[in-house]
N, CA, C and O atoms as a GROMACS GRO file, in nm:
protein
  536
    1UNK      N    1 -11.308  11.437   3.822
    1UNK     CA    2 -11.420  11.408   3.907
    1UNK      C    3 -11.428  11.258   3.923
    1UNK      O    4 -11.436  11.188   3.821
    2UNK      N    5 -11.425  11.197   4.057
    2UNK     CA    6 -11.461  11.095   4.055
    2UNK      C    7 -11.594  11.014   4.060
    2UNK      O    8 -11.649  10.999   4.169
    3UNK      N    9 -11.638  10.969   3.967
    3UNK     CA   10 -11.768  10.861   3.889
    3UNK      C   11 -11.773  10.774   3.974
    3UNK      O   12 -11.678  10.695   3.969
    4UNK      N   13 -11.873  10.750   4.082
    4UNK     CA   14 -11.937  10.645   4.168
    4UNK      C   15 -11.985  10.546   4.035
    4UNK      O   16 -11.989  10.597   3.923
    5UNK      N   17 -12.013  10.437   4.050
    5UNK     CA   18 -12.067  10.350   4.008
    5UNK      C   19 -12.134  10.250   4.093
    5UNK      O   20 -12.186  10.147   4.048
    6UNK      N   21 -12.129  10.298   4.265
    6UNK     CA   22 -12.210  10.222   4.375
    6UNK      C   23 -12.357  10.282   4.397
    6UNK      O   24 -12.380  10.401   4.373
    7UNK      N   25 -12.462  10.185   4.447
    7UNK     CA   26 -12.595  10.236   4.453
    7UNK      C   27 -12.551  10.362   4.598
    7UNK      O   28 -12.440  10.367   4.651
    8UNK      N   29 -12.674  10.452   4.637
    8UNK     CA   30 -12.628  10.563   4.732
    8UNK      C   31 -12.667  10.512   4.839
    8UNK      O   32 -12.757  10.572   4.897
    9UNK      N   33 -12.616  10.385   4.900
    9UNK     CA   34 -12.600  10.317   5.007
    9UNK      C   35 -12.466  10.370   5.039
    9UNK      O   36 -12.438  10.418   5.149
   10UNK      N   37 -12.376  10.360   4.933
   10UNK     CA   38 -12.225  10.372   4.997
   10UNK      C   39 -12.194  10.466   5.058
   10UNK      O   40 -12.265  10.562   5.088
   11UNK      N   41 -12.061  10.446   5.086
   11UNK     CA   42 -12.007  10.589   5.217
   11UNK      C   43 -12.012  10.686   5.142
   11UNK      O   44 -12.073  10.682   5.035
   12UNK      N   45 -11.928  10.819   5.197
   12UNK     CA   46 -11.911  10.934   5.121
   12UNK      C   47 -11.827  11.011   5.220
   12UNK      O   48 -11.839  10.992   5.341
   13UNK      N   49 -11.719  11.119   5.157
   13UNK     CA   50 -11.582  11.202   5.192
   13UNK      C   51 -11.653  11.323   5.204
   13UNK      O   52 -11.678  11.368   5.093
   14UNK      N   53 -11.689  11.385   5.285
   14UNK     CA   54 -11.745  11.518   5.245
   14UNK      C   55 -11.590  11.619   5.249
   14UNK      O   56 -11.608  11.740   5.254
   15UNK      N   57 -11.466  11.577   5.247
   15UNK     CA   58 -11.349  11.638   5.186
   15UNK      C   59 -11.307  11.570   5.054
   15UNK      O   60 -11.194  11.588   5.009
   16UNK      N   61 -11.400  11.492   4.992
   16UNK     CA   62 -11.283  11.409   4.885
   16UNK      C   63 -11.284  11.541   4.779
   16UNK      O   64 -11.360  11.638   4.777
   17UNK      N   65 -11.205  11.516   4.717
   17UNK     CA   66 -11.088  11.598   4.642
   17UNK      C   67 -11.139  11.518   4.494
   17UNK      O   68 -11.123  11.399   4.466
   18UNK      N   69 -11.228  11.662   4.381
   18UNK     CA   70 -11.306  11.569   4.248
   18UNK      C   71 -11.185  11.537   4.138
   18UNK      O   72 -11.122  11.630   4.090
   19UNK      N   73 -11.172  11.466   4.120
   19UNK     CA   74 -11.103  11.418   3.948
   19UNK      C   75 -11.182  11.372   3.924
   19UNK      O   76 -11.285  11.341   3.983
   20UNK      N   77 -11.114  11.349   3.756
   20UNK     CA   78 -11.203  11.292   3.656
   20UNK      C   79 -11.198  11.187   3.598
   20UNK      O   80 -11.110  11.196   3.512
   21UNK      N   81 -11.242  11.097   3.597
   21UNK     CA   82 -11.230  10.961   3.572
   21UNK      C   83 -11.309  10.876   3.424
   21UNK      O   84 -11.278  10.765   3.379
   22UNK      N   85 -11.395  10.952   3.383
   22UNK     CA   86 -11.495  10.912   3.304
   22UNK      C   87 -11.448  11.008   3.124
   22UNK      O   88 -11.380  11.109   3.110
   23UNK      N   89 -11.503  10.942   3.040
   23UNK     CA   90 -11.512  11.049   2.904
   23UNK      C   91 -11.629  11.119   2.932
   23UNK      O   92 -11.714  11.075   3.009
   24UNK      N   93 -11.636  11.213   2.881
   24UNK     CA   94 -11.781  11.310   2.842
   24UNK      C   95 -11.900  11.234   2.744
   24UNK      O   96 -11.872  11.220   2.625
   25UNK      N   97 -12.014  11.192   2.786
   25UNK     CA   98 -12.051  11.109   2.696
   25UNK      C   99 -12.127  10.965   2.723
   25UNK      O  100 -12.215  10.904   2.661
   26UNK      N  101 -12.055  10.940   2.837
   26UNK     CA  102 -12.033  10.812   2.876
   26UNK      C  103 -12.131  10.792   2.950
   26UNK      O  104 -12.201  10.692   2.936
   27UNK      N  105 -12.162  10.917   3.075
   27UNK     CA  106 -12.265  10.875   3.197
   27UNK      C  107 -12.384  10.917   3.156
   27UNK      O  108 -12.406  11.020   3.092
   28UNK      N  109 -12.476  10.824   3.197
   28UNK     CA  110 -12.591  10.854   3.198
   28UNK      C  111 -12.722  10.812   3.337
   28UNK      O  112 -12.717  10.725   3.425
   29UNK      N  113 -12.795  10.881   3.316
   29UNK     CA  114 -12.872  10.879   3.444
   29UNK      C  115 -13.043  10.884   3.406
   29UNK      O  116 -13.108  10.987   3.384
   30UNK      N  117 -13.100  10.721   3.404
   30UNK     CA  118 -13.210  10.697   3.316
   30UNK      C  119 -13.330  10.688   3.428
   30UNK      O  120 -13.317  10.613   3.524
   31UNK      N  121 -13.438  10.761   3.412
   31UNK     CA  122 -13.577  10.728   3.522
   31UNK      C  123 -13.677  10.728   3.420
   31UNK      O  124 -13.706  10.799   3.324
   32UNK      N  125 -13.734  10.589   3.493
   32UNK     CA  126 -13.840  10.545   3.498
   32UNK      C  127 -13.969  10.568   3.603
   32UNK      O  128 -13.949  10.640   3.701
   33UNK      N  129 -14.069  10.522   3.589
   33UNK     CA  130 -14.186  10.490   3.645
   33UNK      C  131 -14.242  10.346   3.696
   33UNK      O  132 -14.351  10.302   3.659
   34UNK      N  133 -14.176  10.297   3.762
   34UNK     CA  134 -14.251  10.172   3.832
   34UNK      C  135 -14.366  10.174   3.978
   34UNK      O  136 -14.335  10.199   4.094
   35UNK      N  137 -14.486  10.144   3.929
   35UNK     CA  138 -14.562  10.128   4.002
   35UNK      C  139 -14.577  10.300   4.098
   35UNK      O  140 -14.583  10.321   4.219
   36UNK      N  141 -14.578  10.373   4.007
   36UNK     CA  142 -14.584  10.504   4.055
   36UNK      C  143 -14.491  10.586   4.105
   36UNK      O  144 -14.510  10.706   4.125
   37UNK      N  145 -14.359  10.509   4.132
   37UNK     CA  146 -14.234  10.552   4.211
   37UNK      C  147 -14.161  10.573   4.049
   37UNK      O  148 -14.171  10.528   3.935
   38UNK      N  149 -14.088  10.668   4.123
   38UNK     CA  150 -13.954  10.732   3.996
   38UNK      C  151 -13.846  10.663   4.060
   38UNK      O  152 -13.804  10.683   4.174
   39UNK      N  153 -13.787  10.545   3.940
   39UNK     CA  154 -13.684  10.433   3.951
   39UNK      C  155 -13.556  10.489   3.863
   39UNK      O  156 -13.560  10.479   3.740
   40UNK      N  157 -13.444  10.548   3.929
   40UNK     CA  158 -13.347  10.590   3.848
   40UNK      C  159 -13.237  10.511   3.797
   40UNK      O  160 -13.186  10.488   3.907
   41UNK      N  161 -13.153  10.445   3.706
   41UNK     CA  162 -13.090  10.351   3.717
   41UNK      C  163 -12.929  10.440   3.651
   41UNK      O  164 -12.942  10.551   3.600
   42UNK      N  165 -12.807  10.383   3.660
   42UNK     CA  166 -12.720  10.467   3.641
   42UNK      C  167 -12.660  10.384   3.490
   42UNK      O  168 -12.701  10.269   3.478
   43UNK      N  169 -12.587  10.426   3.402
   43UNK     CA  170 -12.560  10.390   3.249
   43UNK      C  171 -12.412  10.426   3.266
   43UNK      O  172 -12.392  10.539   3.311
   44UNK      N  173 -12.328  10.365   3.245
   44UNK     CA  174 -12.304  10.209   3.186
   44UNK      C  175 -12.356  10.135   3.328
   44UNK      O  176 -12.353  10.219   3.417
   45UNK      N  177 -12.392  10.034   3.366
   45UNK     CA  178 -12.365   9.981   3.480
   45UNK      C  179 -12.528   9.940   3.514
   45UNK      O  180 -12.559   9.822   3.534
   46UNK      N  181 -12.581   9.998   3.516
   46UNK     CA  182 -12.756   9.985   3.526
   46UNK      C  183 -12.746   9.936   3.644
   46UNK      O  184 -12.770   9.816   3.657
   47UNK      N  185 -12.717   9.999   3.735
   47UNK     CA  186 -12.734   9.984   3.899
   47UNK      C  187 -12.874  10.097   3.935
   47UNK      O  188 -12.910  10.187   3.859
   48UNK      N  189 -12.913  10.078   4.017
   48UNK     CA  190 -13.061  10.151   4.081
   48UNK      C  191 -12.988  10.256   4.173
   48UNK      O  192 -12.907  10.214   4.257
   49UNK      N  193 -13.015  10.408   4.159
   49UNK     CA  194 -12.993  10.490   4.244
   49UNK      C  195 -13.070  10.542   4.352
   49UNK      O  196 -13.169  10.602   4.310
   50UNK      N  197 -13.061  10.541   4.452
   50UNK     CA  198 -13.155  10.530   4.577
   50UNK      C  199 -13.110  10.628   4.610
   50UNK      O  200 -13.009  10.687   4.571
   51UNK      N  201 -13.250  10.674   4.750
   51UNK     CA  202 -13.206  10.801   4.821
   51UNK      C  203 -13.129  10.770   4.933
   51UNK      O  204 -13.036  10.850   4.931
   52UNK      N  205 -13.119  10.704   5.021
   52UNK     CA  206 -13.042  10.681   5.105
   52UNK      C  207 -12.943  10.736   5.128
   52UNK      O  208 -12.942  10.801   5.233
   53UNK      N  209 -12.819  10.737   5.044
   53UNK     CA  210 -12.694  10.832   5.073
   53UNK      C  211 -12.745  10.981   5.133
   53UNK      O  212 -12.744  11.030   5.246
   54UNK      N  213 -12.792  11.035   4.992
   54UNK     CA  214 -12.819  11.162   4.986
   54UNK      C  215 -12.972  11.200   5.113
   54UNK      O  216 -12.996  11.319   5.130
   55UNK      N  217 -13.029  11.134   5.162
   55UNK     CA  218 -13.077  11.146   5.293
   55UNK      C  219 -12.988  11.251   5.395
   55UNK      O  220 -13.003  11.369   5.429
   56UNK      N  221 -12.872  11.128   5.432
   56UNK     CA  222 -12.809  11.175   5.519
   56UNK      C  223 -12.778  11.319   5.518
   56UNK      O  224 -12.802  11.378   5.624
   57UNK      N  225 -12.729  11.387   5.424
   57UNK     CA  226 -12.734  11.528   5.347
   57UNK      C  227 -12.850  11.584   5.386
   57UNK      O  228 -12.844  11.640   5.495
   58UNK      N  229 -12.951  11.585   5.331
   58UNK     CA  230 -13.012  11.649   5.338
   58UNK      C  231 -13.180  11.576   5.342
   58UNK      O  232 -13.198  11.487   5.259
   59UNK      N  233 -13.286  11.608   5.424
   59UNK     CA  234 -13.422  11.473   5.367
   59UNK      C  235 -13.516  11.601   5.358
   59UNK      O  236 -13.574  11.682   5.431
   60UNK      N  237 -13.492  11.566   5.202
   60UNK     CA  238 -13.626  11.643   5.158
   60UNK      C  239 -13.718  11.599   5.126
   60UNK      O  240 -13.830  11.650   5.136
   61UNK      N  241 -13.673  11.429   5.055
   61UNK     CA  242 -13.793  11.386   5.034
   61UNK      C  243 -13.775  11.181   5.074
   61UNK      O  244 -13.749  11.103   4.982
   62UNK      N  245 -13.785  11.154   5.156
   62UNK     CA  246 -13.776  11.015   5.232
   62UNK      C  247 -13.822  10.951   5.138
   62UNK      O  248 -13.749  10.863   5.093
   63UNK      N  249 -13.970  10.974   5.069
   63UNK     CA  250 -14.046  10.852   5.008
   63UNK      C  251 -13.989  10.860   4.847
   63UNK      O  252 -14.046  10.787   4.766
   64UNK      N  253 -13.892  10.939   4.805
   64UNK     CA  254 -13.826  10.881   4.691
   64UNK      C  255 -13.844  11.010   4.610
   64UNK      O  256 -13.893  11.118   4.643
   65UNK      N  257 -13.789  10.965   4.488
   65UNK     CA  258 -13.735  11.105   4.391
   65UNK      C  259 -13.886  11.128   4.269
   65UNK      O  260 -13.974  11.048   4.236
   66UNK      N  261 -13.862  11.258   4.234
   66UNK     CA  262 -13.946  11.306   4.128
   66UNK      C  263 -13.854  11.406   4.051
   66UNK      O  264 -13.746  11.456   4.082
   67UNK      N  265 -13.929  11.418   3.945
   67UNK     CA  266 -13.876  11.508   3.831
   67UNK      C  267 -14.019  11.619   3.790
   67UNK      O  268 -14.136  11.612   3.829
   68UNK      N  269 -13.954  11.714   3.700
   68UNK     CA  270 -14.089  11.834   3.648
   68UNK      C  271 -14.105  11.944   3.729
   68UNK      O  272 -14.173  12.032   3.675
   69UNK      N  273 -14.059  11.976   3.863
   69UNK     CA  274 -14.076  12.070   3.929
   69UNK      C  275 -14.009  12.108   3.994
   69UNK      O  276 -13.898  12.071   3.956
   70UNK      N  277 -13.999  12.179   4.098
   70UNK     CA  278 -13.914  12.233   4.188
   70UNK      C  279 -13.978  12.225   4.326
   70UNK      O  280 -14.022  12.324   4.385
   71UNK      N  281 -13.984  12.071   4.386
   71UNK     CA  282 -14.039  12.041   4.485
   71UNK      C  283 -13.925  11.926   4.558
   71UNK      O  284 -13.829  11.881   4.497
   72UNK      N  285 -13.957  11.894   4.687
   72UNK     CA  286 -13.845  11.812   4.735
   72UNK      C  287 -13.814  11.688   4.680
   72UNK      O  288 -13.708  11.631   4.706
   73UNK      N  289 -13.939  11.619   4.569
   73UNK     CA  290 -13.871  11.500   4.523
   73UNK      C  291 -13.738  11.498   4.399
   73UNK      O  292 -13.654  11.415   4.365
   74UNK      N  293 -13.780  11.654   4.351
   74UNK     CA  294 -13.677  11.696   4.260
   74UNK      C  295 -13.553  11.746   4.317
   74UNK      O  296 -13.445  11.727   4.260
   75UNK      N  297 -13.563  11.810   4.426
   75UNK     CA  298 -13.443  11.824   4.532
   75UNK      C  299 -13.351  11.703   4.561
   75UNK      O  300 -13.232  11.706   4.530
   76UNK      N  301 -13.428  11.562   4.639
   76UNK     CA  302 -13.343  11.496   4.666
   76UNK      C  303 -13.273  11.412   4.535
   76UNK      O  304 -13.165  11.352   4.539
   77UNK      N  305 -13.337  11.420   4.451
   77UNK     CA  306 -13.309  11.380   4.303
   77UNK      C  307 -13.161  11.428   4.281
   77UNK      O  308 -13.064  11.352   4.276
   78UNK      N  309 -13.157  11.572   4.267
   78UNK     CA  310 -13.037  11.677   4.235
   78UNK      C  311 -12.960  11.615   4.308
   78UNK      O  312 -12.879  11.537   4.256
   79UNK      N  313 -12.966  11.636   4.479
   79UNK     CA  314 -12.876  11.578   4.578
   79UNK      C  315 -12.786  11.435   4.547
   79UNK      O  316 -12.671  11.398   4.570
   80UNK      N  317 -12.903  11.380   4.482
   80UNK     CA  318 -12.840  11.201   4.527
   80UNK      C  319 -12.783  11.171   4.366
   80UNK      O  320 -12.716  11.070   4.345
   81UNK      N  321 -12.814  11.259   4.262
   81UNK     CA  322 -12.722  11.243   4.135
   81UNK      C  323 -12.602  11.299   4.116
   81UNK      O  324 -12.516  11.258   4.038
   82UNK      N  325 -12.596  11.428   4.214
   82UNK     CA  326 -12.471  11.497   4.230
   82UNK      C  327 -12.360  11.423   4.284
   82UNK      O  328 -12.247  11.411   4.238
   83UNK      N  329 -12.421  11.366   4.406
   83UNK     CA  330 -12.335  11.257   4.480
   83UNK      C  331 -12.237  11.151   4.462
   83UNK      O  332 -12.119  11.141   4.499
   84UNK      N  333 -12.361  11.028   4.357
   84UNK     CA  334 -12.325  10.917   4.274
   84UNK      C  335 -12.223  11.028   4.174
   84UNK      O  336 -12.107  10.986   4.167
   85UNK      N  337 -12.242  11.130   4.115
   85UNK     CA  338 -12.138  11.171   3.989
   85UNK      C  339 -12.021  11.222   4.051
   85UNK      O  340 -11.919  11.201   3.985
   86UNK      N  341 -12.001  11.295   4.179
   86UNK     CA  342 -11.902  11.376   4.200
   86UNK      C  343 -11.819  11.265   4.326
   86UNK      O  344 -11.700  11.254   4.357
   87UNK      N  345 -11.939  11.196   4.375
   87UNK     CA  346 -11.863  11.130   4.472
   87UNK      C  347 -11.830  11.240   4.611
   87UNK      O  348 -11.761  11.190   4.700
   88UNK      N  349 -11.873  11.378   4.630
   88UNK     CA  350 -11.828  11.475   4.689
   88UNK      C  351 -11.898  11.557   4.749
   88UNK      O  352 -11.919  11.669   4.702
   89UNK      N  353 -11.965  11.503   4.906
   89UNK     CA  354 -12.050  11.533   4.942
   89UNK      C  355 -12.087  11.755   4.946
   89UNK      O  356 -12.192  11.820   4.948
   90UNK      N  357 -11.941  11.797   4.946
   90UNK     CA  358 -11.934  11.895   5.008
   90UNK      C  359 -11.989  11.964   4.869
   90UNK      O  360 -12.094  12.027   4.880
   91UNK      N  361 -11.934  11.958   4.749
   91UNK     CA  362 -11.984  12.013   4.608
   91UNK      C  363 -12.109  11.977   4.595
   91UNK      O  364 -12.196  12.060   4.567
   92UNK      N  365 -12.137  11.845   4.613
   92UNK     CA  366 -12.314  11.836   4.576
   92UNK      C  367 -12.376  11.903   4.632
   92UNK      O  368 -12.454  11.976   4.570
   93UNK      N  369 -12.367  11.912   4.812
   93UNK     CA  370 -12.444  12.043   4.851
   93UNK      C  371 -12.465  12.152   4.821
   93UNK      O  372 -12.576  12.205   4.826
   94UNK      N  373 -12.320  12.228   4.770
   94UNK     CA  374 -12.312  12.343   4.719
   94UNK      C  375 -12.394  12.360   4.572
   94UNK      O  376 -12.441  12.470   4.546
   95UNK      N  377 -12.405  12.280   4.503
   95UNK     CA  378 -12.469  12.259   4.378
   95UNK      C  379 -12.582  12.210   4.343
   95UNK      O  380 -12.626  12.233   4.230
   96UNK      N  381 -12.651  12.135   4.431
   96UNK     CA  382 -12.775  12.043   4.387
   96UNK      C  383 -12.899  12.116   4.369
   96UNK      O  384 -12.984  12.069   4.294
   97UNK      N  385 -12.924  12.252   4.441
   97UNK     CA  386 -13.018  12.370   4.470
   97UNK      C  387 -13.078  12.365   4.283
   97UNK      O  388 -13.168  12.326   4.209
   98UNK      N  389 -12.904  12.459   4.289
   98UNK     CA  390 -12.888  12.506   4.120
   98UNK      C  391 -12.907  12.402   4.017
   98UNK      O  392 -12.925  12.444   3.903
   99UNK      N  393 -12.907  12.293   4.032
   99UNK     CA  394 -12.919  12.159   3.934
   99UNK      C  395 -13.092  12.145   3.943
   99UNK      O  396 -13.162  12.183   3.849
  100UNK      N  397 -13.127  12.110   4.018
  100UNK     CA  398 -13.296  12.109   4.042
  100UNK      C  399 -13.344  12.183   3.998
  100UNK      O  400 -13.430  12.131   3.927
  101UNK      N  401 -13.349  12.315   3.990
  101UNK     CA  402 -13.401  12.459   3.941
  101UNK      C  403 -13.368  12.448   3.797
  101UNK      O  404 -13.462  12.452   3.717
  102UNK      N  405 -13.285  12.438   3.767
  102UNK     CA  406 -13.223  12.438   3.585
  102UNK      C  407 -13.238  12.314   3.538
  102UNK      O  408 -13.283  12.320   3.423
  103UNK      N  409 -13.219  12.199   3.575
  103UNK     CA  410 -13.207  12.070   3.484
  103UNK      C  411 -13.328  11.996   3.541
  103UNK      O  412 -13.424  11.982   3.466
  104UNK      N  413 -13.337  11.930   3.707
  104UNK     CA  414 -13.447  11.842   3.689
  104UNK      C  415 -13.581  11.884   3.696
  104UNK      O  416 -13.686  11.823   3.679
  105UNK      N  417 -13.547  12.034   3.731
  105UNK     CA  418 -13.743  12.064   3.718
  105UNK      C  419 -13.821  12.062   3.615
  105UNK      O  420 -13.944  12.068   3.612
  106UNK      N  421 -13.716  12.050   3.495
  106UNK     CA  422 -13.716  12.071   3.335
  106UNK      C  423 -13.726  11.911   3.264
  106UNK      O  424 -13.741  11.906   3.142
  107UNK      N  425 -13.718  11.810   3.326
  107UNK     CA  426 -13.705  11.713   3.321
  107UNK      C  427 -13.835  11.637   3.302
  107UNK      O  428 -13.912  11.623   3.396
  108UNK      N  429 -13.863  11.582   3.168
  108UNK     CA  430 -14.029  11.498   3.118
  108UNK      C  431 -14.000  11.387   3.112
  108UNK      O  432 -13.881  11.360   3.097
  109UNK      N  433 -14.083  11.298   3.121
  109UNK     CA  434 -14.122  11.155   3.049
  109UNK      C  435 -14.103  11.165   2.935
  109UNK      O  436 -14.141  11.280   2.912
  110UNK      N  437 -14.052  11.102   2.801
  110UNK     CA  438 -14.065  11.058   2.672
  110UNK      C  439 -14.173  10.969   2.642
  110UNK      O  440 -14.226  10.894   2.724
  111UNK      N  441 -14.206  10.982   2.510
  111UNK     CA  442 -14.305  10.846   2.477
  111UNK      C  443 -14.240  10.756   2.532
  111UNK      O  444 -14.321  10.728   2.621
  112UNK      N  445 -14.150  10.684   2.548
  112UNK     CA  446 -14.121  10.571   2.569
  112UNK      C  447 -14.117  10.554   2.757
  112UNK      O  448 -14.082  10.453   2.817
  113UNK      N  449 -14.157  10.663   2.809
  113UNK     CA  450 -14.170  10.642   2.947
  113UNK      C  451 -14.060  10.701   3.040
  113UNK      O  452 -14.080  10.743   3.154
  114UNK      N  453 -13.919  10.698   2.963
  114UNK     CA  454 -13.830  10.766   3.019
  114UNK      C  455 -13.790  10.884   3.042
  114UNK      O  456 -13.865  10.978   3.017
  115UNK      N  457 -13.650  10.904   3.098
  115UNK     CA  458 -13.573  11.048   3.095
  115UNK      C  459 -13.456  11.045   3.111
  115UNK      O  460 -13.411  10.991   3.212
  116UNK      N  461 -13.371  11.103   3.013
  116UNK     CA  462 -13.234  11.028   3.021
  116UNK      C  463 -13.131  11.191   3.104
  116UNK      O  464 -13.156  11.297   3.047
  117UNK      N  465 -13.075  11.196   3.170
  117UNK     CA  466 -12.963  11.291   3.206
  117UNK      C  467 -12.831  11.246   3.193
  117UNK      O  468 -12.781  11.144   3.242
  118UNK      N  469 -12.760  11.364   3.098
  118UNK     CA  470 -12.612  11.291   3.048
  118UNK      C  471 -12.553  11.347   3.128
  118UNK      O  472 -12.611  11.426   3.203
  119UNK      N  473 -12.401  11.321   3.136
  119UNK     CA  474 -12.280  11.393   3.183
  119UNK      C  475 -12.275  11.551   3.199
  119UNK      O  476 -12.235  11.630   3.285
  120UNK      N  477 -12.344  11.562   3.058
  120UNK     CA  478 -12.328  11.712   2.968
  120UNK      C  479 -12.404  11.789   3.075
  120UNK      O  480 -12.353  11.875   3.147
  121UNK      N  481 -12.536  11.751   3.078
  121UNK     CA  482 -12.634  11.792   3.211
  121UNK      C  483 -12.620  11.835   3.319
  121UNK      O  484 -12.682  11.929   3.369
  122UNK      N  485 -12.511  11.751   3.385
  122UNK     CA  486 -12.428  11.767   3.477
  122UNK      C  487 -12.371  11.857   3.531
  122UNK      O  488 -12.399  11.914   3.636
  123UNK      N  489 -12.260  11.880   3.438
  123UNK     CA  490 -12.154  11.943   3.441
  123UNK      C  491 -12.187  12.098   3.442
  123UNK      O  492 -12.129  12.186   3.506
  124UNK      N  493 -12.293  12.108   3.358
  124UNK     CA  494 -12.368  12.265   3.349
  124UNK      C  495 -12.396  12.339   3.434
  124UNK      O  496 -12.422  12.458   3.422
  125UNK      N  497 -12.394  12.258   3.553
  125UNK     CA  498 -12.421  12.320   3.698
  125UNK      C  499 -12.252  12.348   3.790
  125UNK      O  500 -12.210  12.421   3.879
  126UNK      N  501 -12.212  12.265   3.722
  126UNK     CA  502 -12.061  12.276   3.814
  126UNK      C  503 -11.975  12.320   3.801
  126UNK      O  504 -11.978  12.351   3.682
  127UNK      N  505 -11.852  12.362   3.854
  127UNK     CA  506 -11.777  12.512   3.867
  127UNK      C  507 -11.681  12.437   3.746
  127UNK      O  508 -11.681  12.314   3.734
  128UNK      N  509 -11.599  12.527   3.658
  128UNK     CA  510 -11.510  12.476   3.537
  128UNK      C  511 -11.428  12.407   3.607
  128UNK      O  512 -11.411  12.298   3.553
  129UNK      N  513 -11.357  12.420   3.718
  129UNK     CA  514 -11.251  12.338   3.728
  129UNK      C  515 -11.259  12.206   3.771
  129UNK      O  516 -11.169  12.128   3.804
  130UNK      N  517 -11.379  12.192   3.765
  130UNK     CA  518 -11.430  12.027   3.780
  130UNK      C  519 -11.477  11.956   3.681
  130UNK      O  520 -11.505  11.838   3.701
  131UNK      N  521 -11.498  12.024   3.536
  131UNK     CA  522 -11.518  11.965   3.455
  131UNK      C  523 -11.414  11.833   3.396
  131UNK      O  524 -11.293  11.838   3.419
  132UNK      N  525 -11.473  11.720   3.320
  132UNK     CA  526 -11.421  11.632   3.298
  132UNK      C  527 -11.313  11.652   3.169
  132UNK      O  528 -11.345  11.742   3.092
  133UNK      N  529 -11.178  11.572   3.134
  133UNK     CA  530 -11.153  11.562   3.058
  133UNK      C  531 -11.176  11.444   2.968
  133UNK      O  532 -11.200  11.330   3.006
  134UNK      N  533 -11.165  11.497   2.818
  134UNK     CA  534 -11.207  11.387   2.723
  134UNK      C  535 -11.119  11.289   2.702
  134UNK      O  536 -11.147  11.196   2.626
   0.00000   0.00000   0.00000
């Protein structure tokens, strides 16, 4: 699978073809709360993940992402993390439904304000032969 490490400004293949590029372990996908908006940033790299890309896909939710439910800010959430991870517009579509429903609707704040989503998270939604090697 190929691991974006660009904010979801960048282009996108809706044929690219996933390898795997990353260890298991490695990615992470951290939100915050600034000023009321859910601020996602990507690990290693601590770049800010925006909706923008994942717009184009699909606009469920323009004014930005949420977590805890199964509403469009958790939708475009699924969409635009699938994206940045797979790099592959055509799989994230196929998958982001099922990721929202199982992982980010399930998704809290910590005491410390955050919410971390690993690789592992990920992958739980996506077909075996896209899984990463170690």
């Amino acid at each position: 699978m190929v691991l974006s490490n660009r904010t979801m400004s960048g282009t996108f293949d809706d044929h690219a073809t996933a390898q795997t590029t990353h260890h298991q372990g490695e990615i992470r996908y951290v939100g915050s709360r600034e000023q009321g908006e859910t601020v996602v940033t990507t690990h290693p790299g601590g770049e800010r993940l925006t909706p923008e890309r994942s717009l184009r896909i699909a606009r469920h939710s323009p004014s930005g992402f949420a977590v805890g439910y199964r509403g469009s800010g958790p939708a475009q959430l699924a969409l635009a993390v699938l994206l940045d991870y797979t790099d592959n517009a055509a799989l994230a579509r196929e998958h982001y439904q099922t990721f929202k429903d199982e992982v980010i609707s399930h998704l809290e704040y910590g005491a410390d304000g955050t919410w971390t989503l690993t690789d592992a998270d990920i992958e739980h939604v996506l077909p075996d032969d896209v899984t990463p090697t170690a």
